[in-house]
BALOBA-1460 file (C-alpha; in Angstrom, 3 decimals):
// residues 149
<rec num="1" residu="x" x="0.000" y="0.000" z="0.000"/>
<rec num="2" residu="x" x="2.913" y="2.564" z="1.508"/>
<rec num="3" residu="x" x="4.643" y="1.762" z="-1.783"/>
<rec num="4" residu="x" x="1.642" y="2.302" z="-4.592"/>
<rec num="5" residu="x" x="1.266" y="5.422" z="-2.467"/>
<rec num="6" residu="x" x="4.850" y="6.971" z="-2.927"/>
<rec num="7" residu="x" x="4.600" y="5.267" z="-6.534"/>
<rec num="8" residu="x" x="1.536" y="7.443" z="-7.391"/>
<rec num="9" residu="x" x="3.282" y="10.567" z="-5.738"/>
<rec num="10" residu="x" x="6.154" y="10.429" z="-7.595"/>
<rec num="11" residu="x" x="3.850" y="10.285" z="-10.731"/>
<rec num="12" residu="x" x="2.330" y="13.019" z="-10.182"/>
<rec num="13" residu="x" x="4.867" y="15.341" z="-9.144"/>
<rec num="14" residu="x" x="7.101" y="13.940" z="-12.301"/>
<rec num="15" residu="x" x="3.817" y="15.272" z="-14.237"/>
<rec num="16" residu="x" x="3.433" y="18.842" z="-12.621"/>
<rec num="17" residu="x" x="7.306" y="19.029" z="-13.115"/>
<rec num="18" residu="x" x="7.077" y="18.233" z="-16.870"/>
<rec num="19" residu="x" x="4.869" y="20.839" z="-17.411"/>
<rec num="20" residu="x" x="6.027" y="23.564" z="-15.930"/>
<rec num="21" residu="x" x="9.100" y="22.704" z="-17.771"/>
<rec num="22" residu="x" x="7.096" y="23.099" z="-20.876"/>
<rec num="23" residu="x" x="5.666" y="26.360" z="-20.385"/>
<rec num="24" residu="x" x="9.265" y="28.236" z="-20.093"/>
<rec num="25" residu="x" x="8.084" y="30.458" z="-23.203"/>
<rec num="26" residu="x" x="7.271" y="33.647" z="-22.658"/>
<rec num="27" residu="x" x="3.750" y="34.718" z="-24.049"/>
<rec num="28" residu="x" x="3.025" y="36.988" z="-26.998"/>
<rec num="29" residu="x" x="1.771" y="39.672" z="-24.748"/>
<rec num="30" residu="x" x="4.493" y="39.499" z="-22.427"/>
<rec num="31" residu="x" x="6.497" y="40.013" z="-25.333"/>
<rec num="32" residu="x" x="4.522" y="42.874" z="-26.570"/>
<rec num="33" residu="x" x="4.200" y="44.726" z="-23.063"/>
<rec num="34" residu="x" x="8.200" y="44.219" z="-22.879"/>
<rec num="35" residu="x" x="8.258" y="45.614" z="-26.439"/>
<rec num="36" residu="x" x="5.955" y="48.927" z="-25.724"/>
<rec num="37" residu="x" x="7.989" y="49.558" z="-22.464"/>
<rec num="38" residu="x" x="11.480" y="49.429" z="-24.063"/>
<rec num="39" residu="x" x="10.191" y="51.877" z="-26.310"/>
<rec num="40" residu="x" x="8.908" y="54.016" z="-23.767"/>
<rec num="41" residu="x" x="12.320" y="53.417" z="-21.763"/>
<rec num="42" residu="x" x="14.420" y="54.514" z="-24.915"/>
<rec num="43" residu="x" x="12.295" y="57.373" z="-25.620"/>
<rec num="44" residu="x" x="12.699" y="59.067" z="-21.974"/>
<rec num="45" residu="x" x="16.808" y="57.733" z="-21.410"/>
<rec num="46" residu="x" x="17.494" y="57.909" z="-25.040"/>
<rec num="47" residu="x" x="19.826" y="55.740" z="-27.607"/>
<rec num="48" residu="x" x="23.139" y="55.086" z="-25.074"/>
<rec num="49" residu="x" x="21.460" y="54.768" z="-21.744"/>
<rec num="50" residu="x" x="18.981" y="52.066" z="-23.075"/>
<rec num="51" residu="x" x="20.923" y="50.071" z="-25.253"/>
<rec num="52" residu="x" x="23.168" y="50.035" z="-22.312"/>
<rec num="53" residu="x" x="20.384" y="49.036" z="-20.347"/>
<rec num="54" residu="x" x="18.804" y="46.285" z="-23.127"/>
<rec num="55" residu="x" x="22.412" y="44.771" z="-23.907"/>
<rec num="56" residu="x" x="22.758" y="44.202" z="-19.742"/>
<rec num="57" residu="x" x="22.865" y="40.383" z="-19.345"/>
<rec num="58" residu="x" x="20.642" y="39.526" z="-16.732"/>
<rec num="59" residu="x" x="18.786" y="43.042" z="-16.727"/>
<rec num="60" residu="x" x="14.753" y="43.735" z="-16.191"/>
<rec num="61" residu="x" x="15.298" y="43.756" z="-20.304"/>
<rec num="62" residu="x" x="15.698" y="39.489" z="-20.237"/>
<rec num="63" residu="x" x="13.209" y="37.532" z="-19.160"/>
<rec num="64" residu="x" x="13.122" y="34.229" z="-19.739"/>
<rec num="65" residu="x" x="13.541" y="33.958" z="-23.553"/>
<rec num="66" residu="x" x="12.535" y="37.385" z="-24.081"/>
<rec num="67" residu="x" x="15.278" y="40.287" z="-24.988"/>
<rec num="68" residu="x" x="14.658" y="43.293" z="-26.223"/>
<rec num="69" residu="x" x="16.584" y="44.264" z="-30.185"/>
<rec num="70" residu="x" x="16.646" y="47.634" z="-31.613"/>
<rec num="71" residu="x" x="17.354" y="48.019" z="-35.620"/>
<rec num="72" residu="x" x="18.291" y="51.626" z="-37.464"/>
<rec num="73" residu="x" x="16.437" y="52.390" z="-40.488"/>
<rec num="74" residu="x" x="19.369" y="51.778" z="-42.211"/>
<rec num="75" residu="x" x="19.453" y="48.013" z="-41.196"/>
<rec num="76" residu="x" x="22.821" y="48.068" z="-38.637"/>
<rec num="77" residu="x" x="21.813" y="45.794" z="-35.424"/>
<rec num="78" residu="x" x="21.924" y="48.412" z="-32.425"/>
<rec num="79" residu="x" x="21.125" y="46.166" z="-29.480"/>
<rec num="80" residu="x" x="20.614" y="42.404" z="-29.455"/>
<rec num="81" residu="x" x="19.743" y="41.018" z="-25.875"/>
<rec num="82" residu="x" x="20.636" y="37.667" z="-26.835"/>
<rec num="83" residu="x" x="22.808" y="37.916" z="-29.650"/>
<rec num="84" residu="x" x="25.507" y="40.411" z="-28.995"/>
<rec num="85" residu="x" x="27.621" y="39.612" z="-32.067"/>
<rec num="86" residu="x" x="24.992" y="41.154" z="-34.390"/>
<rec num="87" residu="x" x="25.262" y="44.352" z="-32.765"/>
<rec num="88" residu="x" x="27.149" y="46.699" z="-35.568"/>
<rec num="89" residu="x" x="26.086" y="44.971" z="-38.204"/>
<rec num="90" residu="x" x="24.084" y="45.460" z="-41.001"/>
<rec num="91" residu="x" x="21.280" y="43.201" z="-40.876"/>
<rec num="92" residu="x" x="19.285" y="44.520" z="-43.571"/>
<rec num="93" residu="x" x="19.619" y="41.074" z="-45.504"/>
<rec num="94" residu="x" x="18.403" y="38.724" z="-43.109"/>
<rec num="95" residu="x" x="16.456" y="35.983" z="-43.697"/>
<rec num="96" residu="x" x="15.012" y="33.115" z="-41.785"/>
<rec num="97" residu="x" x="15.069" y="29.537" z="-42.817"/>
<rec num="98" residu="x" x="12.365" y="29.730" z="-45.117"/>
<rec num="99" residu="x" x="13.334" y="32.982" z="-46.804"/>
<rec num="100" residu="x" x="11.564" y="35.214" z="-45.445"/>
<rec num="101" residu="x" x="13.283" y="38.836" z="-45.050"/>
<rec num="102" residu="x" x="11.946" y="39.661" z="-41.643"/>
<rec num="103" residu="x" x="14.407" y="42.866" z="-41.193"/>
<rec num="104" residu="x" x="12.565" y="44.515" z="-43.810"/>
<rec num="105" residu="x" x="9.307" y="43.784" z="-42.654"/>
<rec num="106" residu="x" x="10.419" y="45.334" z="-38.663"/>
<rec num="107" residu="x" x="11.558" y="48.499" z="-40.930"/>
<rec num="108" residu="x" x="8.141" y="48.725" z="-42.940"/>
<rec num="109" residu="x" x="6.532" y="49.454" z="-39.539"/>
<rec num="110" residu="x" x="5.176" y="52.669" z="-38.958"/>
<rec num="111" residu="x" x="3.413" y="52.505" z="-35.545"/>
<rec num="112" residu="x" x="3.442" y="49.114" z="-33.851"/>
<rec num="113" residu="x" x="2.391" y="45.924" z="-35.463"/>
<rec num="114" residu="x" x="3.285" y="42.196" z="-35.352"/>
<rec num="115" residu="x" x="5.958" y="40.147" z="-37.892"/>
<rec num="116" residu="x" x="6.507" y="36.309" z="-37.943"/>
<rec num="117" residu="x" x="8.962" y="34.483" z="-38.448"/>
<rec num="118" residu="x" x="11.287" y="31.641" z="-37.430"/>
<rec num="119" residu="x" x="14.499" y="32.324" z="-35.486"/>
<rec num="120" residu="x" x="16.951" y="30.537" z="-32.738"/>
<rec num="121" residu="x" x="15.306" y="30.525" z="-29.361"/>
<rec num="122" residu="x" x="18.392" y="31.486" z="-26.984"/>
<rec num="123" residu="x" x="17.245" y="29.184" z="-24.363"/>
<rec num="124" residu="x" x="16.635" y="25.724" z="-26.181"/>
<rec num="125" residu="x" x="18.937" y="26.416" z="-29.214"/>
<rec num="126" residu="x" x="16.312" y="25.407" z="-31.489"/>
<rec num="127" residu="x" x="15.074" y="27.374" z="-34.585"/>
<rec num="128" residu="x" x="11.471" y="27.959" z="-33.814"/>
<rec num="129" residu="x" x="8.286" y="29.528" z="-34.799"/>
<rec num="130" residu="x" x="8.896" y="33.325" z="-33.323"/>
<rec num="131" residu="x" x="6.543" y="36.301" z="-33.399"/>
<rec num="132" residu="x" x="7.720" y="39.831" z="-32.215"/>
<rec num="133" residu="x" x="6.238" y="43.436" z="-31.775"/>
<rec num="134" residu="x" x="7.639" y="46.404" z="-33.624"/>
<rec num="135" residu="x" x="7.481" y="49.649" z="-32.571"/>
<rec num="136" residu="x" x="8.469" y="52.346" z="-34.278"/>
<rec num="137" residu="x" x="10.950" y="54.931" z="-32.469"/>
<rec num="138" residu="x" x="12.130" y="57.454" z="-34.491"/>
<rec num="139" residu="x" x="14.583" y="56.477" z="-36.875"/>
<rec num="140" residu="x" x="14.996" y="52.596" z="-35.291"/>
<rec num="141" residu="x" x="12.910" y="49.904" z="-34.290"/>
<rec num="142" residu="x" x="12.173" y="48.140" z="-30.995"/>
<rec num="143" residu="x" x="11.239" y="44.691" z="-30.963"/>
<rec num="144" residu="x" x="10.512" y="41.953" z="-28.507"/>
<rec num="145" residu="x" x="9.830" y="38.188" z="-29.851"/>
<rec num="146" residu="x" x="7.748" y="35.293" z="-28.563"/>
<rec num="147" residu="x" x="8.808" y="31.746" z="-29.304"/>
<rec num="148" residu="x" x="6.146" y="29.378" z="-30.422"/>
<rec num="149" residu="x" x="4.098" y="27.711" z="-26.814"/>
C-alpha cells in the first residue's frame, strides 16, 4: 500500500514538473508589453542609456527567452539582448530559414504591429516559430519576440 502510495506521488509530481518545464516560453503579450515599455524606456533615457540598459545580461530587459533588439532604419543591429555579435552589423539582408526577409518587414513598420517568423530561441537552441512586436521609435525599431508555446 505505503509503496503504490509513494509510486503514485512520484507520478504526479514527475507530471506537474514536466509541465512547468514546458511552459518556459514567454507569451506573446508578455512580449509585446516588454516591447511597448522598451520603447517608452528609450524614448525618456534615449539611444546610449537604453541600449546600455537592453544589452545588460541579466537586466529587467531578459526575461526568460525574451530580450529586447533595436534596428536603425538603415538596417545596422543596435542592441541584441541575446545575440551580442549582431550588434554593428548590417542586418538589412536577413532571412530566416524559409526565406523570409523579416528585417525589412520590422523596418516597414510605422506605428506598432506584429511580424513572424522563425528564429533561434536562446534558451533551447532550437530554430522555432517566433513572433515579435515592432514599434516604431524614431529612426529605429524596438522589438521583442515570442517563441512558439
Amino acid at each position: 500500500m505505503k509503496t503504490k502510495f509513494i509510486a503514485a506521488l512520484l507520478s504526479l509530481v514527475l507530471g506537474f514538473t514536466t509541465t512547468a518545464m514546458a511552459n518556459t516560453n514567454a507569451s506573446p503579450d508578455e512580449a509585446k508589453a516588454m516591447a511597448v515599455k522598451a520603447a517608452e524606456y528609450m524614448q525618456q533615457n534615449g539611444d546610449d542609456a537604453a541600449i546600455a540598459a537592453f544589452m545588460a545580461p541579466g537586466g529587467e530587459w531578459h526575461d526568460r527567452d525574451l530580450y529586447v533588439f533595436v534596428i536603425g532604419n538603415d538596417g545596422t543591429m543596435m542592441a541584441h539582448g541575446a545575440k551580442a555579435t549582431l550588434v554593428g552589423r548590417n542586418v538589412n539582408a536577413l532571412k530566416d530559414v524559409d526565406g523570409k526577409a523579416f528585417v525589412t518587414e520590422f523596418l516597414k513598420i510605422d506605428g506598432e504591429d506584429w511580424v513572424d517568423y522563425k528564429w533561434q530561441n536562446p534558451t533551447t537552441k532550437a530554430v522555432e516559430a517566433k513572433t515579435s512586436y515592432i514599434v516604431r521609435v524614431g529612426d529605429k525599431v524596438v522589438g521583442v519576440g515570442a517563441y512558439a508555446q
